[in-house]
Every structure is written in structure tokens, then in C-alpha cells.
LUMFI-750086 format. One record per residue (C-alpha): residue number from 1; residue in three letters; x, y, z. Coordinates in Angstrom, 1 decimal. Layout:
<nodes>
NODE num residuo     px     py     pz
NODE NUM     Ala      X      Y      Z
...
</nodes>
This chain:
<nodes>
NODE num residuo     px     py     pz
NODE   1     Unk  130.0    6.6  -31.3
NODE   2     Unk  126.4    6.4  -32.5
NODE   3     Unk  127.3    8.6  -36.2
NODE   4     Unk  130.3    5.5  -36.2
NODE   5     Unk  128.0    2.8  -35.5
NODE   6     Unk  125.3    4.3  -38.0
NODE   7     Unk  127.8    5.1  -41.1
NODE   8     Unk  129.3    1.3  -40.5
NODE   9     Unk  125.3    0.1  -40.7
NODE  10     Unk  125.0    2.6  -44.0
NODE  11     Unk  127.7    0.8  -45.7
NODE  12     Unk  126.5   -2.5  -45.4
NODE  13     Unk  123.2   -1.6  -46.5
NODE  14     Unk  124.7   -0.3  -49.1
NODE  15     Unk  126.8   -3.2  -50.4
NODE  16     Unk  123.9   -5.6  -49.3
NODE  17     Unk  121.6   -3.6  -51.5
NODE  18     Unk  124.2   -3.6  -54.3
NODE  19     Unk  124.9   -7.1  -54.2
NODE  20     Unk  120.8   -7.9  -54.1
NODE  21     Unk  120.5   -6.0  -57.2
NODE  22     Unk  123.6   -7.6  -59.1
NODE  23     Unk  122.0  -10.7  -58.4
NODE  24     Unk  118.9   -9.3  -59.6
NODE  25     Unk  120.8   -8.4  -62.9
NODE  26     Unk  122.2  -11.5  -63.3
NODE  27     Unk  119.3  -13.5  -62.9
NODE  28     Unk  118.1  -11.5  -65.9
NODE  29     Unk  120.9  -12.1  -67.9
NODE  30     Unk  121.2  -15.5  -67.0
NODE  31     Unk  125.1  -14.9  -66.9
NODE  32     Unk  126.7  -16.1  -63.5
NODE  33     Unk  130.0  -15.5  -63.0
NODE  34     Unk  132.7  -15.1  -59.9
NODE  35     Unk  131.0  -12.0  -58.8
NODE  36     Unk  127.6  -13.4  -58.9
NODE  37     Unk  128.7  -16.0  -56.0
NODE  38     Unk  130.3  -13.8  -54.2
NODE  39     Unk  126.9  -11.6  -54.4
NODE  40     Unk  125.0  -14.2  -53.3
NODE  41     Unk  127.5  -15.7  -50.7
NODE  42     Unk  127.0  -12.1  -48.8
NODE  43     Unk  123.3  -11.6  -49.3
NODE  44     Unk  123.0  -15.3  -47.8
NODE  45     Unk  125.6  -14.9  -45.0
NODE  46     Unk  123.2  -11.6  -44.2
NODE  47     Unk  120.3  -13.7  -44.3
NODE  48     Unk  121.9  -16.6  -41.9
NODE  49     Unk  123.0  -13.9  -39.8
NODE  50     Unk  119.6  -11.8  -39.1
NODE  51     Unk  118.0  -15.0  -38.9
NODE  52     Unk  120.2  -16.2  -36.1
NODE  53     Unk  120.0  -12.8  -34.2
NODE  54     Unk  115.9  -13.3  -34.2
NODE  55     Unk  114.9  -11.3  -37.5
NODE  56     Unk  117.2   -8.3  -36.3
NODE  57     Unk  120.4   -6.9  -37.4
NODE  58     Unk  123.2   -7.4  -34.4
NODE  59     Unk  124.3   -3.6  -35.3
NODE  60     Unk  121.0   -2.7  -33.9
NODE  61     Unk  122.0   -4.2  -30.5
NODE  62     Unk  125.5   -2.2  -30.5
NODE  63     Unk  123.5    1.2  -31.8
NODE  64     Unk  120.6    0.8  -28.8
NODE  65     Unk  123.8    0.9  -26.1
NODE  66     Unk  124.5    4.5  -27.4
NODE  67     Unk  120.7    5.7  -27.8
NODE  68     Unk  117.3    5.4  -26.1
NODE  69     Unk  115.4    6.6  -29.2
NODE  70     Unk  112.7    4.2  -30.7
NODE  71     Unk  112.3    5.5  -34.4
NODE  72     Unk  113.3    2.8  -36.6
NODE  73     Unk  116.2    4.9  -38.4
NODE  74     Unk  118.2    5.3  -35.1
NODE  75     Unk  120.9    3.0  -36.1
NODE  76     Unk  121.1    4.0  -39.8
NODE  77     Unk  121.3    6.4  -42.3
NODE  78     Unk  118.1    6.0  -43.9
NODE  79     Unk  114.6    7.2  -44.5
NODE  80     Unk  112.7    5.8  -41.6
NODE  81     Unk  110.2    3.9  -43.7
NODE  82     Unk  113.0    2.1  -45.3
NODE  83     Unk  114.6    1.6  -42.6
NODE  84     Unk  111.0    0.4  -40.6
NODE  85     Unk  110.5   -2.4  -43.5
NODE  86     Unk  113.9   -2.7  -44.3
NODE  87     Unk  113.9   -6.4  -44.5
NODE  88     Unk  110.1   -7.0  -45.8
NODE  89     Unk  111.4   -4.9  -48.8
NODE  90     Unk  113.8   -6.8  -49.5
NODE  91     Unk  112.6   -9.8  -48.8
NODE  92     Unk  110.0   -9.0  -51.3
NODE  93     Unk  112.7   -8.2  -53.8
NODE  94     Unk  114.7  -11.5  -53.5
NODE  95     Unk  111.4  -13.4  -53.6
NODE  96     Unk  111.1  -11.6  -57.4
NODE  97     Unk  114.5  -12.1  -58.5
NODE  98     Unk  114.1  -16.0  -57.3
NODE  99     Unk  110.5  -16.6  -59.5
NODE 100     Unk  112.8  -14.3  -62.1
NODE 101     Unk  115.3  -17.2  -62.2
NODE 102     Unk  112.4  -20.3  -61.8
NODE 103     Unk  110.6  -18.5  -65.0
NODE 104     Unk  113.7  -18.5  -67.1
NODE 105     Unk  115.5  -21.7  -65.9
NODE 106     Unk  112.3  -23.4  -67.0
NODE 107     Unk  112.2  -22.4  -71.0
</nodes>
């Protein structure tokens, strides 16, 4: 049940990371179409969501019923320092991409 639980927390990561970027890209384009909202719908429905559960991802819950380890990887696929600053890094990144937008919205 743990693999399940950590291949389902993989694939969000992944589409929450592809969907940071795209909004990355698009802030660099300036171009904002369909696909840029819907980006930015799920990164801030992620957002509302880790916030709510206390700066954790509710998957984490689910994962520590299966598993007493502590590393910070046990619930995903991913290098454990990713996965230990998972949401500084990103946070970081979105922080970028928002004085990205401010810089260029203000020529």
C-alpha cells in the first residue's frame, strides 16, 4: 500500500511541478491563456490545501499509517533533499516567477 500511496504522491509532484513551471513560462511570455488558469487554479488549490493541513501534505498523513520511517522521502518518490525542502523550493520558485510578472507588468 505504501509503493501505491507513494507513486499517487509522485504524480502529483509531478503535475504540481509541471504546472509551476508553465506558469513560470507564461509569466515570461506574458501570454495567458485557458491552460495558464487552469495551472494556476491547481498550484493555488495545492497551496490552500497544505496550508489548511498545517504546512503538510495530507498524503503524508495516509503514507505514516503504512510506515514508521522518519526520512523525509518516505512518502515519495524523490531524492530526500527534495523531498526534505520540498515546499521551501518551491516556494522560492513561485516567489521568482511572481517579481517575474511585477517586473514585466510594470514596463
Amino acid at each position: 500500500m505504501l509503493t501505491l500511496i507513494k507513486s499517487i504522491h509522485t504524480a502529483i509532484w509531478i503535475l504540481m511541478t509541471s504546472a509551476i513551471f508553465y506558469i513560470g513560462f507564461c509569466v515570461m511570455m506574458m501570454a495567458f491563456g485557458t491552460l495558464f488558469y487552469v495551472a494556476l487554479a491547481l498550484v493555488g488549490s495545492e497551496i490552500l490545501v497544505i496550508l489548511v493541513n498545517h504546512w503538510r501534505c495530507p498524503l503524508t498523513g495516509v503514507a505514516r499509517r503504512y510506515s514508521d520511517e522518519e526520512s523525509p522521502n518516505f512518502d515519495i518518490f524523490l531524492p530526500r533533499t527534495i523531498a526534505q525542502y520540498n515546499k521551501e523550493i518551491f516556494t522560492v520558485i513561485l516567489l521568482v516567477i511572481l517579481v517575474m510578472y511585477l517586473v514585466q507588468a510594470l514596463r
